[in-house]
N, C-alpha and C positions, 0 to 999 in steps of 0.2 A: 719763492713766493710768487703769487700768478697776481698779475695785478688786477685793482677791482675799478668797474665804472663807477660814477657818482650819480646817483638817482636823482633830482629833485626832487626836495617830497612835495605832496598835494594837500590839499584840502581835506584829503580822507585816512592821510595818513598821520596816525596815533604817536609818531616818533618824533611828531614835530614839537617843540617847545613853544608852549602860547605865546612865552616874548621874543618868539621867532616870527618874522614874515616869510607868508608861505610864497614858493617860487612857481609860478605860471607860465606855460611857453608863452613866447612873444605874441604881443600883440596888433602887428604890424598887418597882418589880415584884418584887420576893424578898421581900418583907414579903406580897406575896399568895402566894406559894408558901409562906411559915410557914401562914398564918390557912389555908392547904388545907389543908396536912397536917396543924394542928390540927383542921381541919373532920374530915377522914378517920379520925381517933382517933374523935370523935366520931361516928359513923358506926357502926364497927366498936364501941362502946359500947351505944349507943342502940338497934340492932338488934340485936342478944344480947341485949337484955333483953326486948325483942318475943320471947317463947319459946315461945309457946302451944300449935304444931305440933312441940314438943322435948320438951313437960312428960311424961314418961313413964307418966304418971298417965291421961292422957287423950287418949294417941296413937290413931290410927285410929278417932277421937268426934267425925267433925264437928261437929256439932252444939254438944259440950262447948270444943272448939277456939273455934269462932265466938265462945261469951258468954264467952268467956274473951282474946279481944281486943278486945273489949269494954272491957273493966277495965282494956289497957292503951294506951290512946287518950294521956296525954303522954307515955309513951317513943315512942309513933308521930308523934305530932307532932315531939319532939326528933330522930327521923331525917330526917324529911321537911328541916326546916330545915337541920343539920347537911351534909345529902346538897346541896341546893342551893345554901347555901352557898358547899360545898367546892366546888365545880362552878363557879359566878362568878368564885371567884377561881384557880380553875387553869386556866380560860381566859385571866383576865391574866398568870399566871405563865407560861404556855405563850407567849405573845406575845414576852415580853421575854426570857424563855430563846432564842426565835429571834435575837432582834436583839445580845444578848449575843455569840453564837456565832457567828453571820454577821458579828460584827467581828470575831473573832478567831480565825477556823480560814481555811484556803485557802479563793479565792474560788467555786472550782467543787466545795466538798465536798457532799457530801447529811445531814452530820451537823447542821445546824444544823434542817431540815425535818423528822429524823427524828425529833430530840429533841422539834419543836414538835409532831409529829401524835400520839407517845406521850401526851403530857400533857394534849393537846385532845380525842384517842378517850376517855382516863379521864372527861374531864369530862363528856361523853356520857353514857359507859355511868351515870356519878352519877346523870343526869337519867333515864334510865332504869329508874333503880334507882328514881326515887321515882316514876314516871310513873303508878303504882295509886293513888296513898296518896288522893288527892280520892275516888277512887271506893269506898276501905274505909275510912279512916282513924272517921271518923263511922257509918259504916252498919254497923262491924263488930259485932254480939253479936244484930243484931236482924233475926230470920230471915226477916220482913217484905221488908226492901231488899236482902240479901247471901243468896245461899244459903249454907250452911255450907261446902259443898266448896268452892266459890269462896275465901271468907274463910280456910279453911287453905293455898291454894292460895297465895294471896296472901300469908302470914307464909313460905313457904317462897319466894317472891320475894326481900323486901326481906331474907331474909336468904342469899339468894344472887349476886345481880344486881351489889349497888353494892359489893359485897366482890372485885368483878372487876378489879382494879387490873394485872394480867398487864402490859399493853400500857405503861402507866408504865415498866416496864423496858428497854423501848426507850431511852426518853429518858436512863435512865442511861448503858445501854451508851456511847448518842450523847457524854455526856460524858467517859468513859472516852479513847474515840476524839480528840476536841477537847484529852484533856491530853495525848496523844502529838503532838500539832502547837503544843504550848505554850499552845493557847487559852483553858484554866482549870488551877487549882492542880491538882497531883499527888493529893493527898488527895482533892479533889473527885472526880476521876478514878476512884479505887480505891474510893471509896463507890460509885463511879455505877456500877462495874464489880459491885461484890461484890453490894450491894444491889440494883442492880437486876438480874444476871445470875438473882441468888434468885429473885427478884420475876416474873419474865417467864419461869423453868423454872416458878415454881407456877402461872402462867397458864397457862402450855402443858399441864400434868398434869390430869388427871381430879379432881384436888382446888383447882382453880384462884379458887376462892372466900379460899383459904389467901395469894393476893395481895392481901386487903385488910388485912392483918397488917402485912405486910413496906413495902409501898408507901408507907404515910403516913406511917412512921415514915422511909423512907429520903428522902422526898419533904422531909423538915421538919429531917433533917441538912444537905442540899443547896441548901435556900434558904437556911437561918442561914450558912450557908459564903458565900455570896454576898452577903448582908448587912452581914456582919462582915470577910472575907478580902479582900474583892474591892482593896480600897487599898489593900493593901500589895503583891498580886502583879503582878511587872513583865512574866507570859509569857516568861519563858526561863529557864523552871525546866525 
């Protein structure tokens, strides 16, 4: 006799008995999707207080701009960290979002890809967002190593760049899509629908900085769901 593996079954599969709970890989990936979308709070905190090119006192001063980020070198530090971070662990979260959804939607869907490249482009664009900070974060206020345009240039970076979360709304949609084939809860579904449909219309707008608002926060309902929900739902809801 050759011995056999033991499959768990899925959501999509017919062999399971209703007053069976169906088996889901672990969910310990969803704990990196909270610590994102806390990083991504933190993000969107941290850079708002980098204001130097906003302080209305000394708009269009370079010069005053420059020594004036200077002074805030640990709120720049706390983005930098905060942004890459979020960035490590919504790469993990995006991994296991794939494998999540590739158990449990039809075998030739594109929502489980779709959901992973949303989540993996955001962690990007994070890295991105912090990609200056070495080259200003220290050298900001001192006219020596930064020119000042440059250094204003730079505070209207990181306060544009890593608030680009747009492309995350993919991944929601993607799960919206996955509850109509039973493959996550309904609720997850209508979060993934609402929040991120928001989240990926303000990435597509001309105020698309306005998705780094909406995305952390919807990013950090949708892991807790998956954390907490994931054992009770049977997929045929």
């Amino acid at each position: 006799m050759t011995a056999q593996t033991h499959v768990p079954p899925t959501a999509l599969d017919p062999s399971t008995p209703d007053d069976q709970p169906v088996v889901y890989p672990p969910t310990r990936w969803a704990l990196a999707g909270v610590g994102a979308g806390l990083a991504g709070l933190g993000v969107v905190v941290s850079s708002s207080l980098v204001d130097a090119v906003y302080d209305e006192r000394i708009q269009g001063d370079a010069a005053a701009i420059s020594e004036r980020l200077g002074e805030q070198v640990p709120q720049m530090l706390a983005f930098h960290l905060s942004a890459m971070v979020g960035a490590v662990l919504l790469v993990v979260f995006a991994a296991g979002l794939f494998r999540r959804l590739r158990a449990t939607t039809p075998a030739d869907s594109v929502l489980p890809l779709v959901a992973f490249s949303g989540a993996l482009i955001t962690a990007i664009v994070l890295i991105l967002g912090a990609g200056l900070d070495t080259e200003f974060i220290f050298a900001a206020g001192d006219p020596e190593m930064v020119v000042p345009e440059d250094a204003a240039m730079f505070n209207h970076w990181i306060g544009t760049i890593p608030w680009c979360w747009g492309l995350l709304g993919l991944s929601g949609i993607a799960l919206f899509g996955a509850a109509r084939h039973g493959g996550v809860p309904r609720w997850i579904g209508l979060v993934g629908l609402l929040g991120g449909g928001l989240t990926l219309l303000l990435g597509v707008s001309p105020l698309q900085y306005m998705a780094g608002m909406t995305g952390p926060i919807g990013l950090l309902v949708v892991a807790l769901g998956f954390l907490a929900g994931d054992k009770a739902f049977r997929g045929r809801s």
